[in-house]
N, C-alpha and C positions, 0 to 999 in steps of 0.2 A: 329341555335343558335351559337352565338359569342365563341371564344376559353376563353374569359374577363368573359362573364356571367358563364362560367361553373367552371371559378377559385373564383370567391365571394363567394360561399357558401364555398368550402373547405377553403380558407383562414378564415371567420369562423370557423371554427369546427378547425381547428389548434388553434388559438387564444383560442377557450373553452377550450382545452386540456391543452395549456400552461395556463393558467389560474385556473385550478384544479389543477394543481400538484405546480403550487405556494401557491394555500390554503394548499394545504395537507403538504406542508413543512413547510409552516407557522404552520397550527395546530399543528403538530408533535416537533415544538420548542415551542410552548408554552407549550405545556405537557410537555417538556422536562424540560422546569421552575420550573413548579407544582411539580414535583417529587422531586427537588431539594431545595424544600419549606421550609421544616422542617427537623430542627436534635434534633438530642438528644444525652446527652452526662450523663455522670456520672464523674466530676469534678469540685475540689475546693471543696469538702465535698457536692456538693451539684448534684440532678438531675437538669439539664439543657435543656430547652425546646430550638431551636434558641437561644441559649448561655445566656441564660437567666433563674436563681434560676426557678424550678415549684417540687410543692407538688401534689404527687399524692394520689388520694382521689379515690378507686378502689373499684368494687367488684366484687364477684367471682359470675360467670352465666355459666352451663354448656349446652352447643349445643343441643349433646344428650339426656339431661334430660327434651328439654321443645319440640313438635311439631313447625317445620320449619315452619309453617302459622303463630305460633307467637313470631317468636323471634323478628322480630321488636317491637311489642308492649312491649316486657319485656326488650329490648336494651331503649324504650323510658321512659319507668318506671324507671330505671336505671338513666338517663340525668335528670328527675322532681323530682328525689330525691336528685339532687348535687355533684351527682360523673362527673370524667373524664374519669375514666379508667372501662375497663370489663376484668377481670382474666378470663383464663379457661384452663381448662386441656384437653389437646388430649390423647383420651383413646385409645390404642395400639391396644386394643381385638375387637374394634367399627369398626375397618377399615382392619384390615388384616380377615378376616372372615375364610379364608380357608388358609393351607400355601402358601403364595408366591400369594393370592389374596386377591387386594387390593378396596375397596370399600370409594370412596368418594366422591359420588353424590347419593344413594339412598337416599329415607328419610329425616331424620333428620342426614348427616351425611357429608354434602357438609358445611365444617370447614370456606372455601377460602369466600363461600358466608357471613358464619354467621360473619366473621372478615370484610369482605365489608359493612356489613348494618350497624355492630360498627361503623364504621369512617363516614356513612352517617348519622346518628344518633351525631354525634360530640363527640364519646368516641376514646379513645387510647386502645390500647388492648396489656395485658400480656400473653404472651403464655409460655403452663405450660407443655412440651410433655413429661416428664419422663424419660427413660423409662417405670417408677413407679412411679403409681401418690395416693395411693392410695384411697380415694373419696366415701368411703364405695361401690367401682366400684367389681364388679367382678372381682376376681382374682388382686388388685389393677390396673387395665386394662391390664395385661400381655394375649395374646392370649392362650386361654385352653392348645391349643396342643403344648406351646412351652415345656416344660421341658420333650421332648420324645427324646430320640436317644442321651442321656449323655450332653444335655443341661442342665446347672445349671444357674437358674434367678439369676439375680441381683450380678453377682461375675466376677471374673477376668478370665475367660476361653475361648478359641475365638467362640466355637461354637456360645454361648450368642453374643458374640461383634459382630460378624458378622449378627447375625438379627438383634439387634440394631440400628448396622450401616443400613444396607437393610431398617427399619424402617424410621430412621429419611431422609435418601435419597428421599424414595416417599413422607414423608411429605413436605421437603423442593421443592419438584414441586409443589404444594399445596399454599402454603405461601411464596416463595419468591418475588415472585411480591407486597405482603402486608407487607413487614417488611420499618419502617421510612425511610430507606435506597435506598428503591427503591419509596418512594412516597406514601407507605402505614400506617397504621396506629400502627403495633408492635413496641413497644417501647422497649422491653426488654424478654428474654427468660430465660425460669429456669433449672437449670442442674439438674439431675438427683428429687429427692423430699425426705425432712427429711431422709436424708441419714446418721445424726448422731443415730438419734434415732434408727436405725440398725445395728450401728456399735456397739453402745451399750449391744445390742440382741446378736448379733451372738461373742461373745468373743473368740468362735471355730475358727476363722480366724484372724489373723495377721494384724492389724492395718496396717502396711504394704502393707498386700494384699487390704484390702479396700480401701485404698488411692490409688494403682494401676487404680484397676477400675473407681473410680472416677472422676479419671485424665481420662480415657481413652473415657467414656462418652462425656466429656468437648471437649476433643480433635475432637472426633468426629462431634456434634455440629460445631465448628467452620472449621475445614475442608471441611467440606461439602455444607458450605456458608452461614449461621446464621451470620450475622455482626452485630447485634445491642450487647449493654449491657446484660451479664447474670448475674445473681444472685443465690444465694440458700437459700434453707429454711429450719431451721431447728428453735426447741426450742432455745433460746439463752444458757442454760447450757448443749449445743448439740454440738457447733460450732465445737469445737476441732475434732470430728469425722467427719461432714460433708461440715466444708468451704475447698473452693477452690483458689489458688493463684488467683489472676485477677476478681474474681468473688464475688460482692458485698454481702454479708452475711447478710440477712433478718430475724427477729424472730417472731415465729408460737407461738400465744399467750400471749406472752409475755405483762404485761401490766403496769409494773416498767419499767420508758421512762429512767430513770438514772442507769439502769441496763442494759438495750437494748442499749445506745450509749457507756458504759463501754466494750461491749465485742463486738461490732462491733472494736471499734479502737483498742481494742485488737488484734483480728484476722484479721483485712482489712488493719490497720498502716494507714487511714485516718481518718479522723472526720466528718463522714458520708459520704455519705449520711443515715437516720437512717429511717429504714421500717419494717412494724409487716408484712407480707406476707399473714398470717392468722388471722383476727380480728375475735372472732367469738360471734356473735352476737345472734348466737340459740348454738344447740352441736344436731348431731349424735340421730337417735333411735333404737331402736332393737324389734325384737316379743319378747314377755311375759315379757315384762320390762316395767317402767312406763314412760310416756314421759317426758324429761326434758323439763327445763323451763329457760328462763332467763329474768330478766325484764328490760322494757325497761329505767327503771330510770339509772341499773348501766350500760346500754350501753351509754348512752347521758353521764354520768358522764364521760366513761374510751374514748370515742373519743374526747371529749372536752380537756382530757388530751395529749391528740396524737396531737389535733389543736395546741395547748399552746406549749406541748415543739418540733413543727416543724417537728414531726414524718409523714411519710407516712406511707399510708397503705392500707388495701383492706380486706374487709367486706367478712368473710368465712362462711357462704351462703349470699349474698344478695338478690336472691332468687336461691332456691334447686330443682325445681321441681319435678319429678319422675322419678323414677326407672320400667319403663316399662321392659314388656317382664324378661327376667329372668337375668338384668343386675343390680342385687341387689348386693354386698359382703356381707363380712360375720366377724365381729371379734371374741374372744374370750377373758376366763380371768379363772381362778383359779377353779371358780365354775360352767364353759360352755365351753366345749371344740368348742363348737361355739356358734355366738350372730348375727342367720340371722339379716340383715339391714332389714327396713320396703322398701315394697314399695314405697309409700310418701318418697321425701326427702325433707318435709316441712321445717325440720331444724330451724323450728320459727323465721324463717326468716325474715327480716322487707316486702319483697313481699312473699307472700301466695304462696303454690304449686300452684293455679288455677292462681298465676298470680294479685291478689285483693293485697292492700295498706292496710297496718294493721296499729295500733296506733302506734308500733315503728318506722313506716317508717316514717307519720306523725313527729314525733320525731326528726328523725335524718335530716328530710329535715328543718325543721325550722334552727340548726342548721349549713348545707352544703349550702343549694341555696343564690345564689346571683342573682343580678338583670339578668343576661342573664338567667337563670334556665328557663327553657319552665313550661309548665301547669301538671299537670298528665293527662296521656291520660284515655279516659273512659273507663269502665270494659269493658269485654265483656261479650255478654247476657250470661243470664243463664237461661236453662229450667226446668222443672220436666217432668219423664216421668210416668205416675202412674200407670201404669201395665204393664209389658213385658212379654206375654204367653211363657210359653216353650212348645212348642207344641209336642215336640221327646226329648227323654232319652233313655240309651242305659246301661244295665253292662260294665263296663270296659273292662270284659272279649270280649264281642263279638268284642269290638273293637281291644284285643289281639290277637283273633284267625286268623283274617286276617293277621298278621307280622309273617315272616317267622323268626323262634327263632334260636341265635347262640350257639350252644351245645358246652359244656367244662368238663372236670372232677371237677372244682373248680369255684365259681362264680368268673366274670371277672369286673373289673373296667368301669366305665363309658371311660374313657379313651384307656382301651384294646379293647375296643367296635365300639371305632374311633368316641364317641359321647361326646359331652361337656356339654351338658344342659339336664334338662329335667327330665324325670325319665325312671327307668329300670324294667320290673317287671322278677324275680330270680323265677324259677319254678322245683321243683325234685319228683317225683313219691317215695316213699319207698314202696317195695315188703316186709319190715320186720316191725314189731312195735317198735316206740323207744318212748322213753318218759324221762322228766327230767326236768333239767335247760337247755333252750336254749340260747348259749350266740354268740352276734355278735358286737364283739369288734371292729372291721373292717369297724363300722357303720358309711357313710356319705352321708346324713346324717340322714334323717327322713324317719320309714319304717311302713310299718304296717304289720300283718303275717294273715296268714290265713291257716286253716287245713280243708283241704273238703270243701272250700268256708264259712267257721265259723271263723268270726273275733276272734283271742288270742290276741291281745297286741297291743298298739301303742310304739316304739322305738323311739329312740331321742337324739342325739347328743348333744341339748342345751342345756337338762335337765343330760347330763350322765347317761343313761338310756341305756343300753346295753344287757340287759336279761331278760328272761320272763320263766315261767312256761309253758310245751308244751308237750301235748299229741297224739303222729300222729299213731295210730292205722294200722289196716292192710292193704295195697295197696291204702294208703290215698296221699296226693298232699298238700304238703308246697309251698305256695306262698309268695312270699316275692317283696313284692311294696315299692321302693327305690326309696326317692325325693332329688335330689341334691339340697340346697337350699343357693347356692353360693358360692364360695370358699372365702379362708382369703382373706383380704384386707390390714391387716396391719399387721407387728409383723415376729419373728422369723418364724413361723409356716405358713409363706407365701410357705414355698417350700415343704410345704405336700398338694400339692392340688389334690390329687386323689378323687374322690368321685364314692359312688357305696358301692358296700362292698371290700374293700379293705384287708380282712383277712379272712382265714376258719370261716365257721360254725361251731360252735361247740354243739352236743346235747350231756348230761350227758356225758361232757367228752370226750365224740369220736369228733375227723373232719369228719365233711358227707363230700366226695368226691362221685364223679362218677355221671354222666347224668346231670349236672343244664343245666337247660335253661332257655334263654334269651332273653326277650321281648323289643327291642330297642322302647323309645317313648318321642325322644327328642318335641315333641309338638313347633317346631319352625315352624309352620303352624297351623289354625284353622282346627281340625278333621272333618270330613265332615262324619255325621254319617245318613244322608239322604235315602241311599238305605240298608240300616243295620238293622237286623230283631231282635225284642226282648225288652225289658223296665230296665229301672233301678230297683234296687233291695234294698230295705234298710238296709244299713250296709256294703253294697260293694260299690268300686270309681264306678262314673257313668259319661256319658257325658252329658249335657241337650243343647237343642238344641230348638230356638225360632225366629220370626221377630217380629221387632214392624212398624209403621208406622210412622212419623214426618211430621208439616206441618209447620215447622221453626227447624232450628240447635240452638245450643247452650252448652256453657256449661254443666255439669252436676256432680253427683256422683252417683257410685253406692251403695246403701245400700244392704251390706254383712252380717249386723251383725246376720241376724237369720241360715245365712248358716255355712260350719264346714271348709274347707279350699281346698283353689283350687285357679286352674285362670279363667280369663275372655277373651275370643276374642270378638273383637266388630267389625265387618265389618273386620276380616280376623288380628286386632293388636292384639295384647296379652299384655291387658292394667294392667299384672302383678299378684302377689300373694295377696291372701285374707286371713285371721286363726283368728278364731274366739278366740282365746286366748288376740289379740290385742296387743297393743293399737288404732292402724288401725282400721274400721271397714266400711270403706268408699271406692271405687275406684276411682278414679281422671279420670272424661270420657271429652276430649275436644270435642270441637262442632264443630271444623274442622275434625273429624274423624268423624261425623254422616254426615247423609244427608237428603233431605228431599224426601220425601215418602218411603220405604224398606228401613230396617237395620237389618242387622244380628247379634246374639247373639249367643255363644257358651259358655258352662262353664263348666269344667273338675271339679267334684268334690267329694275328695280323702275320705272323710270320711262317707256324704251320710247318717248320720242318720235318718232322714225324707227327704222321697218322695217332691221333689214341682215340680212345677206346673207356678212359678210365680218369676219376679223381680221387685221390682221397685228402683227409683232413686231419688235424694232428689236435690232440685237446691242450696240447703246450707245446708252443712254435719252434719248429727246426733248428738248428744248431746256427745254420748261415742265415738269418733272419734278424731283424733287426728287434724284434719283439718279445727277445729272449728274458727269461726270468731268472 
């Protein structure tokens, strides 16, 4: 063979080589165009798309609150109803899970994706990271364990500033590749959240000192490399406490459009641009309260007003979906030292928790859509399931006896326990007979008592229910089953988030001290009470434990209303809190979390008046339910 013929093929394969890496440098400048596509600016009173006047017409959709299989479907629901934009809040406590670990690809909780499939979808995206957002989120999303070791939330002291900071640094690896800036789709980020309406709270601190922190937040943010437009939000007769130099000042509520550009140019010194931050279109619900309502005539009315006098804004819920697992907060008010959130964060939303088009949305898209408005995408199915055997039930107790108990002289906090969620069950032998008024002032927040395994009392935080009548005889056993059932979410009384019993026992007067013990049962896993000997008991918590079979997914709910209060695992989720008090009485089950053939059911349930045997599931929610179509 010729030394010619053996050089042809290599001069090939060189040629192919220089020929790739001219594509690749070609491709790499054209991306490099693409990123440089679009700006956004906030000038001349106005938002500026490519230097061009644009209204934003937004709404609020949280990551967290809906199953990652279907956040495109609700990003597409979102686009067929006429918006541009998708709000959402990054919840602090969702992502740092343990100290100093950060979780953002389990689940539903990879942020970077859900802001990708917004911009594929043709939305802009608002990012809302806080540090405090609150959202009826546990804790307003602060992680449980930060107020340990002379951390004080939400203030000017560097322990805080320094997670803070350590916070918004792993988000920013997260999201900097998606901000307009770099080619992505964030258009604007929000500093801290309704920061006046705390400054208003806390009068204990120097206006001074609040503006410290405020400024130091902002500072941080941009430091760290956020460069698009930030803004705040607060009520508009808020501003004074929570606007920031440079930072566009947005009003939560507000729906006098001549009051809202009066005290932006107040506090901003331009002429807008003018944005409600929070429209809200539903409001917030709580157990044992009625659900509220808003109708859809005075929403079409007060956005027609927003259209007219040139206001942006963004729909607070647009859809709400659910507060799975124990990620509910918690408010309060004069007559409840707390006001658990529902499960459901249906929020009347104009989209449904399940995700369904209700008459308001209809409404507001007549309205928003214009000729490029795509179609509504179709539901997704929905099933019944009409009998779910529980084939095992368990006493609580048996499932206690296996947790090795932590001994104290004085019951210890959920928190001195090194556990965030869940419940505690409080255990003391008495060698002496006492008896009286039992009072547990210390309550957080919902307990039940028990003497010799004999139900005395249900306690209760919500109700201010703090004492009971109690007779514990000779060498008898006080149990005390403690349900955390969320911490504040908004309000001064954000920085008492200890939960558990947080003060002595007290019987006729005495502090019982000496021997309690402690049952840790944070239930942040499905109990597996499978090789566990013994049956549930009526009138004691019990587990029940069932499969069913499926031969199609879909949708569903569970119907709770004949049971007394607990959770649900379904296939190993903990698809949240049930309480026959309501307004809830439904569980919100998706159909991406079932399967077809075996599914597992587990159900923790705390008050167990009647034995069952059985669930079933409704493919459109019961009548007394809050989730009605």
């Amino acid at each position: 063979m010729s030394s010619l013929s053996i050089l042809l093929p290599f001069r090939k394969v060189v040629l192919l080589i220089i020929f790739l890496l001219e594509f690749s440098i070609n491709l790499q400048a054209q991306n490099n165009i693409n990123v440089k596509k679009q700006t956004f600016t906030i000038a001349e009173g106005n938002f500026n798309l490519d230097g061009k006047p644009f209204k934003i017409h937004s709404g609020e959709m949280h990551y967290s609150r809906i199953p990652k299989p279907y956040w495109r479907h609700r990003l597409k629901m979102m686009k067929a109803m006429g918006l541009n934009a998708v709000a959402t809040y990054v919840f602090w406590n969702y992502h740092e899970t343990t100290p100093g670990v950060w979780d953002f690809s389990s689940d539903n909780r990879d942020v970077s994706e859900y802001i990708k499939i917004a911009q594929e979808e043709g939305l802009f995206v608002i990012l809302r990271p806080g540090p405090y957002v609150c959202a009826e989120w546990e804790f307003g999303g602060y992680p449980w364990f930060l107020p340990q070791n002379g951390i004080t939330i939400r203030g000017n002291n560097k322990p805080y500033l320094d997670a803070t900071k350590a916070y918004f640094t792993r988000l920013y690896q997260e999201v900097k590749s998606l901000l307009i800036t770099n080619g992505g789709p964030i258009i604007m980020v929000q500093v801290e959240n309704e920061f006046g309406s705390y400054v208003s709270q806390r009068k204990d601190i120097s206006l001074e000192e609040h503006r410290k922190y405020n400024a130091t937040i902002y500072k941080q943010l941009k430091d760290i490399g956020f460069n698009v437009p930030f803004f705040t939000s607060d009520g508009s007769w808020l501003f004074e406490g929570g606007t920031l130099p440079g930072a566009l000042p947005t009003a939560n509520g507000e729906d006098d459009v001549a009051k809202l550009k009066s005290q932006v140019e107040k506090f901003y010194g331009n002429k807008g641009p003018y944005m409600v931050a929070e429209f809200y279109p539903g409001w917030l619900s709580h157990w044992a309260e009625p659900f509220p309502k808003i109708s859809n005539e005075s929403i079409v009315k007060q956005t027609n007003k927003y259209l007219d006098g040139g206001v942006s804004f963004n729909l607070y819920m647009v859809h709400g979906g659910t507060n799975f697992g124990f990620t509910s907060g918690a408010n309060y008010d004069d007559k409840h030292d707390i006001q658990p959130d529902l499960t459901s964060y249906d929020y009347d939303a104009p989209i449904s928790e399940a995700g369904w088009a209700t008459e308001k949305y209809f409404a507001l898209r007549e309205i928003l859509k214009n000729d490029k408005t795509p179609a509504i995408p179709a539901k997704i199915p929905v099933i019944s399931i009409p009998n779910i055997k529980l084939s095992k039930s368990i006493d609580l107790e048996v499932f206690k006896n296996a947790i090795v108990p932590v001994s104290n002289d004085q019951p210890l906090t959920f928190e001195k326990l090194n556990q965030g969620h869940g419940y505690v069950w409080y255990s003391r032998r008495f060698r002496q007979p006492i008896s009286g008024k039992l009072q547990l002032k210390g309550l957080r927040d919902y307990a039940i008592i028990y003497v010799n395994g004999t139900k005395v009392a249900e306690l209760n935080s919500n109700f201010q229910k703090y004492e009971c009548d109690i007779d514990i005889p000779f060498n008898a056993v006080l149990d005390i089953i403690v349900e955390n059932m969320g911490r504040i979410n908004y309000g001064a009384k954000i920085v008492n988030s200890s939960k558990g019993i947080v003060s002595p026992v007290v019987i006729n007067d005495q502090t019982i001290t000496g021997n309690w013990d402690m049952y840790k049962m944070p239930m942040n896993a499905m109990p597996n009470i499978a090789k566990m000997k013994g049956s549930a008991i009526v009138g004691k918590p019990a587990i029940y434990q069932g499969t069913f079979s499926l031969q199609k997914t879909g949708d569903t709910f569970l119907d709770m209303s004949s049971w007394g209060k607990g959770i649900v695992f379904i296939n190993g989720i903990n698809l949240g809190r049930y309480w026959k008090i309501g307004p809830q009485q439904t569980l919100y089950l998706p159909g991406c979390w079932l399967k077809t053939g075996k599914n597992e059911i587990v159900i923790f349930e705390q008050q167990n008046e009647v034995l069952k045997n059985h669930i079933q599931s409704v493919s459109f929610p019961i009548l007394n339910s809050l989730n009605i179509q």
